[in-house]
C-alpha positions as CSV (number, residue, x, y, z in Angstrom):
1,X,7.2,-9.1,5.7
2,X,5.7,-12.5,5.5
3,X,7.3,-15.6,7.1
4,X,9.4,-17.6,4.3
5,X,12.7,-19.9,4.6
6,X,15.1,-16.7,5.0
7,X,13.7,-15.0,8.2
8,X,12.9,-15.4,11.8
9,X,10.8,-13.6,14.0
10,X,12.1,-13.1,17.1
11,X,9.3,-11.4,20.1
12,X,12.0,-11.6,22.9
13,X,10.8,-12.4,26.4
14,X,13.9,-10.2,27.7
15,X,15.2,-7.0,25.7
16,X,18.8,-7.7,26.6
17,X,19.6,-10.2,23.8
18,X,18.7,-7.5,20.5
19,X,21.7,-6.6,19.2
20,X,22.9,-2.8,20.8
21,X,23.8,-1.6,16.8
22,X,19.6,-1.3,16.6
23,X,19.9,1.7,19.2
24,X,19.7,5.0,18.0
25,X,21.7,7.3,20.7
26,X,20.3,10.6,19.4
27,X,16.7,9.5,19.7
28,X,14.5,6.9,21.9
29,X,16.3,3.8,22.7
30,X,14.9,2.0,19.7
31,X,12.9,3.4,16.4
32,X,10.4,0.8,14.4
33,X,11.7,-0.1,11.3
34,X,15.8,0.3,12.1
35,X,17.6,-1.9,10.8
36,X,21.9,-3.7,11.1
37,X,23.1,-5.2,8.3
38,X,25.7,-7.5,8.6
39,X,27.7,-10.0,6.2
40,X,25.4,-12.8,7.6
41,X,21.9,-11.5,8.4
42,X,20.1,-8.3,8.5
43,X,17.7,-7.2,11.8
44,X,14.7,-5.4,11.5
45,X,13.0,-3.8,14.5
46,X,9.4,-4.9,13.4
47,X,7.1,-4.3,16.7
48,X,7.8,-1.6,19.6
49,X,6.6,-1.2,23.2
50,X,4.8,1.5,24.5
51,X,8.1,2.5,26.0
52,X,10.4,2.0,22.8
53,X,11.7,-1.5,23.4
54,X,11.7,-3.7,20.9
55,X,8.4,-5.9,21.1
56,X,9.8,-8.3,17.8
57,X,12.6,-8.2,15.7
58,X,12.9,-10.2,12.3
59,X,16.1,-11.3,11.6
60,X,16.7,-12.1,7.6
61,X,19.3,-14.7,5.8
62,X,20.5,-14.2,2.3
63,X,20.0,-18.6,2.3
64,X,17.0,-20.9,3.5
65,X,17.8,-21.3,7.5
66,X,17.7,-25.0,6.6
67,X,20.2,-24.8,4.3
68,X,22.7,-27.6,5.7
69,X,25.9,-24.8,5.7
70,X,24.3,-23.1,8.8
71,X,24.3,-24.0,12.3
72,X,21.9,-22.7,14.6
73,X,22.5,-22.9,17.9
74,X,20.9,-21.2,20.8
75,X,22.5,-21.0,24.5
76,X,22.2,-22.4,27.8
77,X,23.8,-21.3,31.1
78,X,27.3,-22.9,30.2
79,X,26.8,-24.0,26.9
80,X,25.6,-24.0,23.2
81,X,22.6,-26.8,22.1
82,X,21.4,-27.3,18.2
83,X,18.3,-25.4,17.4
84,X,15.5,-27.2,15.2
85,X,13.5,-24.7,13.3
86,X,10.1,-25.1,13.3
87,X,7.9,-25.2,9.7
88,X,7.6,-21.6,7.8
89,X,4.8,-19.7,10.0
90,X,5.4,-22.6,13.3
91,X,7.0,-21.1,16.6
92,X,9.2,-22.7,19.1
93,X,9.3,-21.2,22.7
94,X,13.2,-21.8,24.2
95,X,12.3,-21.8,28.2
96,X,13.8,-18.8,29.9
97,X,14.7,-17.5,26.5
98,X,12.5,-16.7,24.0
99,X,10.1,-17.5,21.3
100,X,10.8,-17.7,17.7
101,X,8.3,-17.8,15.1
């Protein structure tokens, strides 16, 4: 899947933050390629470790992230800041967090 204005690529620096619905209980924690759809954005396990955490997951928008209707926000110990996308194919590293590309 190639970077574009709908998606973000998300390698996380901790496993915690993937959203649980990815795991498959029957099977290894995590399967490449499983997917959650959900009203506002669909997540795509796109890389795994050698132990079956997710290495990347790409998260896809049905509009443009910098379409002015969403807010993007990222978190903080004991509150919420405004995210600013980087360019299509840029990355931004959130210290302690993560890096999104």
């Amino acid at each position: 899947m190639e970077d574009d204005h709908n998606s973000a690529l998300l390698p996380p620096s901790r496993e915690h933050w993937v959203p649980r619905r990815l795991a498959d209980k029957n099977g290894p924690p995590f399967k490449l390629g499983a997917t959650i759809a959900d009203p506002d954005f669909q997540a795509e396990v796109v890389e795994l470790t050698q132990d079956g955490r997710p290495a990347a997951v790409r998260f896809r928008f049905p509009r443009p992230l910098p379409d002015p209707s969403l807010r993007l926000m990222y978190v903080v110990p004991d509150h919420f800041l405004p995210f600013k996308l980087p360019a299509v194919g840029g990355e931004v590293v959130i210290p302690g967090l993560l890096e999104i590309k």
